[in-house]
LOFI-425191 format. One line per 5 residues: their letters; for each residue y, z negated, x of C-alpha. Coordinates in nm, 4 decimals, decimal comma. Example, Ala and Ser with C-alpha at 12.3 -4.5 7.8 and 13.67 -1.06 7.14 Angstrom:
as) -0,4500/-0,7800/1,2300 | -0,1060/-0,7140/1,3670
This chain:
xxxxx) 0,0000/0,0000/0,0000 | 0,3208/0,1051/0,1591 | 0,6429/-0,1764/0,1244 | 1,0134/-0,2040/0,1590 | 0,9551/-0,4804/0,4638
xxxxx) 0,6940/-0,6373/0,6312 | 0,8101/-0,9450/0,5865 | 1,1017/-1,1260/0,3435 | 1,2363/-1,4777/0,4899 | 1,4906/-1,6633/0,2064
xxxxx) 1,7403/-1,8628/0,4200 | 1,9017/-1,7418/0,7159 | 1,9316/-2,1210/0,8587 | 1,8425/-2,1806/1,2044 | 1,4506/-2,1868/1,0874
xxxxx) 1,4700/-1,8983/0,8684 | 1,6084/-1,6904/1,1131 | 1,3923/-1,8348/1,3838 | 1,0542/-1,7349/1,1425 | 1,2406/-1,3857/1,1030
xxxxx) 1,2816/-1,3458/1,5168 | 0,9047/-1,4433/1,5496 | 0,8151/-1,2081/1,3074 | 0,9948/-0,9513/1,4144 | 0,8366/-0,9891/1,7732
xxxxx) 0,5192/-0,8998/1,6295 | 0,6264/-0,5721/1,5587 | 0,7193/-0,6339/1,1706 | 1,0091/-0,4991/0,9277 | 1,2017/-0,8565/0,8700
xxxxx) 1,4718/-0,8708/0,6310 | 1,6765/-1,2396/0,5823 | 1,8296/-1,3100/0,2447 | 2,0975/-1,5558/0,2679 | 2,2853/-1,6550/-0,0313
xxxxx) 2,6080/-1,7820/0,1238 | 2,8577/-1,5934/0,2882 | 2,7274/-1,6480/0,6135 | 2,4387/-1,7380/0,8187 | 2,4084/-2,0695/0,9048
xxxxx) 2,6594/-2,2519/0,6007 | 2,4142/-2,5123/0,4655 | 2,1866/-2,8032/0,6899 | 2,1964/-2,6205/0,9979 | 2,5714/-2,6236/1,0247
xxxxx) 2,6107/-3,0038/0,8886 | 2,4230/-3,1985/1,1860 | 2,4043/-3,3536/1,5263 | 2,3485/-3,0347/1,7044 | 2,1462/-3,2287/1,9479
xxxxx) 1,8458/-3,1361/2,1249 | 1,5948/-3,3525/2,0467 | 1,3394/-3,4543/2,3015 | 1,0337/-3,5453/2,0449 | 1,0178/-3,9678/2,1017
xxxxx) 0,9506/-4,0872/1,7745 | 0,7401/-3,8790/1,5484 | 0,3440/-4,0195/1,4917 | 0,0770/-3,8456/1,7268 | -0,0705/-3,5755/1,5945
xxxxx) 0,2137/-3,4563/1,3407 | 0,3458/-3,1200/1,3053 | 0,7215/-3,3179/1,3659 | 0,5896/-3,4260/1,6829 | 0,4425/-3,1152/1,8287
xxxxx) 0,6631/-2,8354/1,7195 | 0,9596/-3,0976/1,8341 | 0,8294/-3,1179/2,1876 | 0,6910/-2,7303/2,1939 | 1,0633/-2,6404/2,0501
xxxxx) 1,3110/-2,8232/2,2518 | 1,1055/-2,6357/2,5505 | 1,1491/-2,3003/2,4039 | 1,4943/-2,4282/2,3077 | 1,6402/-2,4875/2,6512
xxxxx) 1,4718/-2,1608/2,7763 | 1,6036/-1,9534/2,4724 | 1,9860/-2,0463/2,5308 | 1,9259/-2,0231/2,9031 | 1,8648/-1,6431/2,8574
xxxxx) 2,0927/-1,5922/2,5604 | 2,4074/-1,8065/2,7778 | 2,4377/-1,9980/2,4812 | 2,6311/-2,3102/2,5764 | 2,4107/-2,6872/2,6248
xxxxx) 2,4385/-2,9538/2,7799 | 2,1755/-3,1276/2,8934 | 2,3122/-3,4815/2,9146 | 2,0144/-3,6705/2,8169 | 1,9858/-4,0025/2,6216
xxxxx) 1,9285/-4,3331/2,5997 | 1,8007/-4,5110/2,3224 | 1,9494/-4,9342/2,3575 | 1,8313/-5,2649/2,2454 | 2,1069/-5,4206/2,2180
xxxxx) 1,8869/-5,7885/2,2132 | 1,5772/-5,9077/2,2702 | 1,4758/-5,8585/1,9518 | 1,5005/-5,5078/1,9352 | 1,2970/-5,4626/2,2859
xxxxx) 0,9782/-5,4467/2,0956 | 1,1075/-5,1509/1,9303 | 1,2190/-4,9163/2,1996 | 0,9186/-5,0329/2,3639 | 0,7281/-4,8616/2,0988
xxxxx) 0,9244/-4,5697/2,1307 | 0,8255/-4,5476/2,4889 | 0,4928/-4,5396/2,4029 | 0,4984/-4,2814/2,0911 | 0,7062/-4,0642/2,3477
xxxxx) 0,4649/-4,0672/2,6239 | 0,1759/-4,0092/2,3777 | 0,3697/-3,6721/2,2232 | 0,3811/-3,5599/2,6010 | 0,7722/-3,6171/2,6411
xxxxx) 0,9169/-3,5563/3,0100 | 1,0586/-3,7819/3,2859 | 1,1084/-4,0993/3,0208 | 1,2409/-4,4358/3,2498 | 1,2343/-4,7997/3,1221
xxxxx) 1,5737/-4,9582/3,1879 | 1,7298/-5,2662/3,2118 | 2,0197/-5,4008/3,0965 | 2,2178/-5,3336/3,3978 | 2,0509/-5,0266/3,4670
xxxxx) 2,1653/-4,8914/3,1590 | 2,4933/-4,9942/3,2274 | 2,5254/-4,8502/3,5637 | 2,4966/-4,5478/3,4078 | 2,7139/-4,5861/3,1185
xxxxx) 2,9761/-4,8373/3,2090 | 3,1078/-5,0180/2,8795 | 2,7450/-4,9607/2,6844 | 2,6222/-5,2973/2,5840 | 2,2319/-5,3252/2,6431
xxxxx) 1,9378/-5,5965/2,6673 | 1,7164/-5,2868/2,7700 | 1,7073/-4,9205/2,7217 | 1,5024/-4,6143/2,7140 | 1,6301/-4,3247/2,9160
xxxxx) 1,5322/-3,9917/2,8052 | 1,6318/-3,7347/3,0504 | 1,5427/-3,3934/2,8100 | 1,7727/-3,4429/2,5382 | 2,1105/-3,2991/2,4915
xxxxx) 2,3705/-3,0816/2,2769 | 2,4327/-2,7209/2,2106 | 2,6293/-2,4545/2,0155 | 2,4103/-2,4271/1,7476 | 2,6008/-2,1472/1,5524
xxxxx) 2,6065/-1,9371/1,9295 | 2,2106/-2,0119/1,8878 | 2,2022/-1,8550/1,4908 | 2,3935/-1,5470/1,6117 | 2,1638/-1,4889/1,9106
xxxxx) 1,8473/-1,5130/1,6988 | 2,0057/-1,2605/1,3997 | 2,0963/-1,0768/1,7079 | 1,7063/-1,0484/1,8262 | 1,6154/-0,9958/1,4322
xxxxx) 1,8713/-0,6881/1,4140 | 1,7738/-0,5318/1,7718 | 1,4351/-0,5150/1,6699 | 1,5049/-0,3014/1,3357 | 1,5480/-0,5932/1,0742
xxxxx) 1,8583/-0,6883/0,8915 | 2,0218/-1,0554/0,8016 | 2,1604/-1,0126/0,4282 | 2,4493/-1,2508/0,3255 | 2,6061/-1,3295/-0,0094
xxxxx) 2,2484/-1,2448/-0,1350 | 2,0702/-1,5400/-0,2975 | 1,6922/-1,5040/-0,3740 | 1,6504/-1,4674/-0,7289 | 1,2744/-1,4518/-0,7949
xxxxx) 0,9494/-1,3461/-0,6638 | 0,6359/-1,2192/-0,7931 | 0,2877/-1,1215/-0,6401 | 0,1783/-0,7236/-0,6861 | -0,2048/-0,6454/-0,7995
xxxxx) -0,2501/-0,5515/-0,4078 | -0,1287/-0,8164/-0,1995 | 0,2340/-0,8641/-0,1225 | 0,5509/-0,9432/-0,3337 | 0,8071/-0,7863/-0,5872
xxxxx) 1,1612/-0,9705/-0,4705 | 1,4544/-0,9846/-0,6601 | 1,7647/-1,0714/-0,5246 | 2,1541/-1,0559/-0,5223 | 2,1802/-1,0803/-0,9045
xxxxx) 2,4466/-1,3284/-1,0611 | 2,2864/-1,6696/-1,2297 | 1,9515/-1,5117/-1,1847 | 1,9925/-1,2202/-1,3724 | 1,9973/-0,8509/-1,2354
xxxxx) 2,0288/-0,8071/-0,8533 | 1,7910/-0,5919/-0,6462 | 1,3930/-0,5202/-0,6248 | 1,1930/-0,4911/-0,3063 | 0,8734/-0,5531/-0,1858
xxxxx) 0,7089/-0,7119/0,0508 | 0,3573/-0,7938/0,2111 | 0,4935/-1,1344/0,3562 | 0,7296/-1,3385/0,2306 | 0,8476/-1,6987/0,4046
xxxxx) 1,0763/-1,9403/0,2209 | 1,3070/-2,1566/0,4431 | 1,6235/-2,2685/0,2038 | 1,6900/-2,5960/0,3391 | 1,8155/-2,7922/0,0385
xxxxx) 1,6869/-2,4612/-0,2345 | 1,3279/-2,5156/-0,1081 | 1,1707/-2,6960/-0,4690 | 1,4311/-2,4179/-0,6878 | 1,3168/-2,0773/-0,4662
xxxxx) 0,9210/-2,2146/-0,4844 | 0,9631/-2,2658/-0,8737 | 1,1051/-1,8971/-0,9110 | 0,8067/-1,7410/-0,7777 | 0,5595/-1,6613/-1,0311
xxxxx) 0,2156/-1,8196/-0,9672 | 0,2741/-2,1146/-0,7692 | 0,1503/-2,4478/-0,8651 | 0,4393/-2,6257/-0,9774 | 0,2184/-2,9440/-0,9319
xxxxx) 0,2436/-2,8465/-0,5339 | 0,5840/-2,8254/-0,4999 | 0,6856/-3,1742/-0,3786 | 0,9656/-3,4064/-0,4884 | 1,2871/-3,3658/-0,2750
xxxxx) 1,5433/-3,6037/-0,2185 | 1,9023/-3,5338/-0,1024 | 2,0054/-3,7589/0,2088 | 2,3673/-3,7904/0,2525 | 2,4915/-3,8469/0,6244
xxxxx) 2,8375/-3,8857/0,7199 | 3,0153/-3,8376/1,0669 | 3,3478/-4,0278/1,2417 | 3,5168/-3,8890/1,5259 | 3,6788/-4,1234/1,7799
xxxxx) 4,0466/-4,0715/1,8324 | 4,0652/-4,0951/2,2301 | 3,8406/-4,0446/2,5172 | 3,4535/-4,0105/2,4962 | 3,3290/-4,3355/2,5759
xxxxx) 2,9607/-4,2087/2,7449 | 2,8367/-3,8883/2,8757 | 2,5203/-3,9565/2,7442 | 2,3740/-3,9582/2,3955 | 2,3587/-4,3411/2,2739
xxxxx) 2,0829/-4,4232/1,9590 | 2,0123/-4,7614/1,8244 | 1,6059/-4,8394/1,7418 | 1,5944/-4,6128/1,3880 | 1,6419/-4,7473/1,0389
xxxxx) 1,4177/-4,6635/0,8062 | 1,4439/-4,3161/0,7166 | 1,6605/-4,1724/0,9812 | 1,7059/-4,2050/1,3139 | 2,0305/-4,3972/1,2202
xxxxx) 2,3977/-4,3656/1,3482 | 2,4038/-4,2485/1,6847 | 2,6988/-4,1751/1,9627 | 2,7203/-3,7866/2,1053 | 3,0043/-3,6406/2,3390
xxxxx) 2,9806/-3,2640/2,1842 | 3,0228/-2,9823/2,3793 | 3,4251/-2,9718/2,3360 | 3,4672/-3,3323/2,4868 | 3,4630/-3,5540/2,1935
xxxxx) 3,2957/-3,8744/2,1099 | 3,2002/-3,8726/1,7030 | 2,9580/-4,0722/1,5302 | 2,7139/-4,0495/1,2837 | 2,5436/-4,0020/1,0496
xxxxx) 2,4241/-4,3009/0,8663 | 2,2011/-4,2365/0,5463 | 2,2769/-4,2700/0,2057 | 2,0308/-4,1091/-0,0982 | 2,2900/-3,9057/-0,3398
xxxxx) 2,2196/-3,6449/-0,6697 | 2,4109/-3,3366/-0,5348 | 2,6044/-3,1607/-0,2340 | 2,9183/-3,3628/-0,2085 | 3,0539/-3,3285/0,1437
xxxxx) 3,3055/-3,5721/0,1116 | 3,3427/-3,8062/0,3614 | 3,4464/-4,1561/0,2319 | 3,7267/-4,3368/0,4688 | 3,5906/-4,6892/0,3741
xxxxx) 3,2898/-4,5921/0,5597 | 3,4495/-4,6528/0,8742 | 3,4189/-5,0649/0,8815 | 3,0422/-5,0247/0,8790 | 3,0241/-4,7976/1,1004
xxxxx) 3,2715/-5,0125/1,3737 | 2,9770/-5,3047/1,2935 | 2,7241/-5,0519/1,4094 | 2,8929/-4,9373/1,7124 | 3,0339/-5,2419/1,8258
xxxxx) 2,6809/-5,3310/1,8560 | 2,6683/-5,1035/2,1632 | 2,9669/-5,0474/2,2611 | 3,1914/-5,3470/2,2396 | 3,5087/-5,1434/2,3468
xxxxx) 3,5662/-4,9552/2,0313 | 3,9102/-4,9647/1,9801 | 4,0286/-5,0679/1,6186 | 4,1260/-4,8016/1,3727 | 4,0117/-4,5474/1,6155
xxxxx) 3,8061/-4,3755/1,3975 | 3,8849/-4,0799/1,1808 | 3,7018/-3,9459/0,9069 | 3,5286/-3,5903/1,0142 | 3,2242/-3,4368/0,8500
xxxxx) 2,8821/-3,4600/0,5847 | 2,5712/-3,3306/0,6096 | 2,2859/-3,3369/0,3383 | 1,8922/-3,3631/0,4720 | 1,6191/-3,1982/0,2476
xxxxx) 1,4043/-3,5242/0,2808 | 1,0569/-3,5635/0,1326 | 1,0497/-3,9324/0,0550 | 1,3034/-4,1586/-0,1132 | 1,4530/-4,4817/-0,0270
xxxxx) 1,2129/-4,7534/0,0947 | 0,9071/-4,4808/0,1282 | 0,7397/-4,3682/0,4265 | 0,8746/-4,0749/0,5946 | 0,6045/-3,8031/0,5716
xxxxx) 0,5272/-3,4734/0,8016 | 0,7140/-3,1141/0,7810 | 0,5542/-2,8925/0,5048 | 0,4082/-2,5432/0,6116 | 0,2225/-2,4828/0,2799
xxxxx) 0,0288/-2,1445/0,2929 | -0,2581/-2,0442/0,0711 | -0,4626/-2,2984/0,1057 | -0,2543/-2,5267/-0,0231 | -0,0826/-2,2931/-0,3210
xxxxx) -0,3515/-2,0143/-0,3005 | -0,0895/-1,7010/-0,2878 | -0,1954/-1,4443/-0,0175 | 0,1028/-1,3898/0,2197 | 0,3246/-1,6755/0,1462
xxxxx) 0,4483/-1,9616/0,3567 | 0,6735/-2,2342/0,1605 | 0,8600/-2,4993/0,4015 | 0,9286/-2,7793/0,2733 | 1,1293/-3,0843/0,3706
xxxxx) 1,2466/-2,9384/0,7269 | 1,5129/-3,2035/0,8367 | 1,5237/-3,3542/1,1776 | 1,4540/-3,2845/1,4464 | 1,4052/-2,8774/1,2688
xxxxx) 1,6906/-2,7673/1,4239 | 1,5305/-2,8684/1,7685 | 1,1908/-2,7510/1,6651 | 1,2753/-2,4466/1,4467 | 1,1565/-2,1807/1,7311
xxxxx) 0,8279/-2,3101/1,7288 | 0,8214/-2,3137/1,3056 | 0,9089/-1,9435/1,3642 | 0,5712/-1,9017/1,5919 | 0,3667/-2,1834/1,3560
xxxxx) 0,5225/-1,9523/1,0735 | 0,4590/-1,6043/1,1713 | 0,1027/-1,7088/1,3694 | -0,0347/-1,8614/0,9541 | 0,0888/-1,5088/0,7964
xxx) -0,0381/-1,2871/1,1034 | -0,3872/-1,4190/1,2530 | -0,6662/-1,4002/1,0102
């Protein structure tokens, strides 16, 4: 049966377009529907942009391995695209002795997932390197950083388009069907889900970030008892008025949840913040100045020098999280036929952090369930 494209990817977010690149390198027609005006607009754009180095996710998990396997493709990728990083590593602080037992435990997931170069570090240790951090112990982890994550989007549509596909914006995926043969009718581009374009497809990937449970529901045939309950995880960000206070990226032990509110320098020089977590109904992107007195309490904690009133409200950023408050945080979601028993389909679900980190080895874990029998 002859089609439009090889392949159809729904989100042209860092992992969508990553899954289109990887599919494209095996030789296949990709085309990337994006429903905003540009690539990149939704989680992707709204985060850390740090470079994760895989320390906390359970042995064995997907998070864990395509973190690790990622953030080495990662580094490699940007070297040859001279997309800007900086590799600045981090540490992760107890701030007393009652939060040793915890980084402790991240050592120890860490060296299990295979993470590089990790050093234990005292309390003056830790301070030696970062004068003004306030720590009982620490965790260094030299393999973590920051990049341009938009110059990283544009470099993989950039592989996507030199191999023959195209990156569609202002196109949002309407609905999907599967054809008597194998493959897919796709609509798209219509207005409030009516009209738009048809094209088919012997592949078809869906990687919408927040859309994920809405684009699964549209396509006729799949379980709706296997599309999974999504939560919306609201994290906000404060930037520090004055100079960066560490060159290196500075995490507290996680809350539950998250990874909680960390300390970056970004690649323009600044010192911001963030996020913390908070479980909300819809995409508000406001940022709430009252925030800022709990997040002083939280840095104070390890860095005692924060100025008052130096913070300045500066961005939100929504997660597409699988579990809701108080419930255990559970694995990325790859779901192919086995688990919704459509030929040619791969649904991602609840791709958060680290997926920006990870999202070149989705693409492979992606394109290797669609194209190895």
């Amino acid at each position: 049966m002859s089609f439009d494209f090889d392949a159809v990817v729904v989100g042209a977010g860092a992992v969508g377009l990553a899954c289109g690149r990887a599919l494209s390198r095996r030789g296949l027609s990709v085309l990337v529907l994006e429903r905003e005006p540009a690539i990149g607009q939704g989680v992707s754009s709204r985060n850390s942009e740090v470079i994760h180095g895989g320390l906390y996710y359970p042995s064995g998990s997907l998070k864990a391995r395509v973190c690790v396997e990622g953030r080495r493709a990662l580094y490699a990728f940007l070297d040859s695209r001279k997309v800007d990083y900086r590799k600045c590593g981090k540490l992760v602080v107890a701030t007393d002795d009652t939060e040793v037992p915890r980084i402790e435990a991240i050592f120890e997931q860490a060296t299990a997932n295979g993470v590089e170069g990790l050093e234990h570090l005292t309390g003056p240790q830790a301070q030696s390197l970062e004068p003004g951090l306030a720590a009982h112990a620490a965790i260094l982890s030299p393999e973590s950083g920051v990049f341009d994550s938009h110059g990283y989007m544009l470099a993989l549509q950039g592989e996507i388009e030199d191999a023959g596909g195209s990156v569609v914006v202002s196109t949002p995926f309407e609905r999907a069907e599967p054809l008597p043969g194998g493959g897919f009718r796709v609509t798209a581009g219509g207005e409030g889900g009516e009209g738009g374009a048809t094209l088919t497809t012997a592949l078809l990937v869906t990687a919408p970030g927040l859309g994920a449970q809405d684009v699964a529901s549209r396509i006729a045939g799949y379980p709706a008892d296997r599309i999974p309950a999504g939560h919306y995880g609201k994290g906000v960000y404060f930037r520090l008025t004055g100079k960066a206070p560490f060159e290196r990226l500075v995490y507290p032990p996680p809350i539950p949840g998250a990874l909680g509110t960390h300390y970056r320098k970004d690649l323009g020089g600044q010192a911001v913040f963030g996020p913390d977590l908070e479980y909300v109904d819809g995409e508000d992107y406001s940022v709430d100045p009252a925030r800022a007195a709990a997040f002083e309490r939280t840095i104070r904690r390890f860095w005692p020098g924060l100025p008052e009133g130096a913070l300045t409200p500066d961005y939100a950023g929504i997660r597409p999280k699988l579990h809701g408050p108080g419930e255990p945080q559970p694995d990325f979601q790859l779901r192919g036929r086995d688990d919704h028993g459509l030929d040619g389909l791969v649904a991602l679900f609840g791709i958060e952090s680290p997926g920006l980190t990870s999202s070149l080895a989705i693409g492979e874990a992606v394109a290797e369930m669609l194209t190895v029998d």
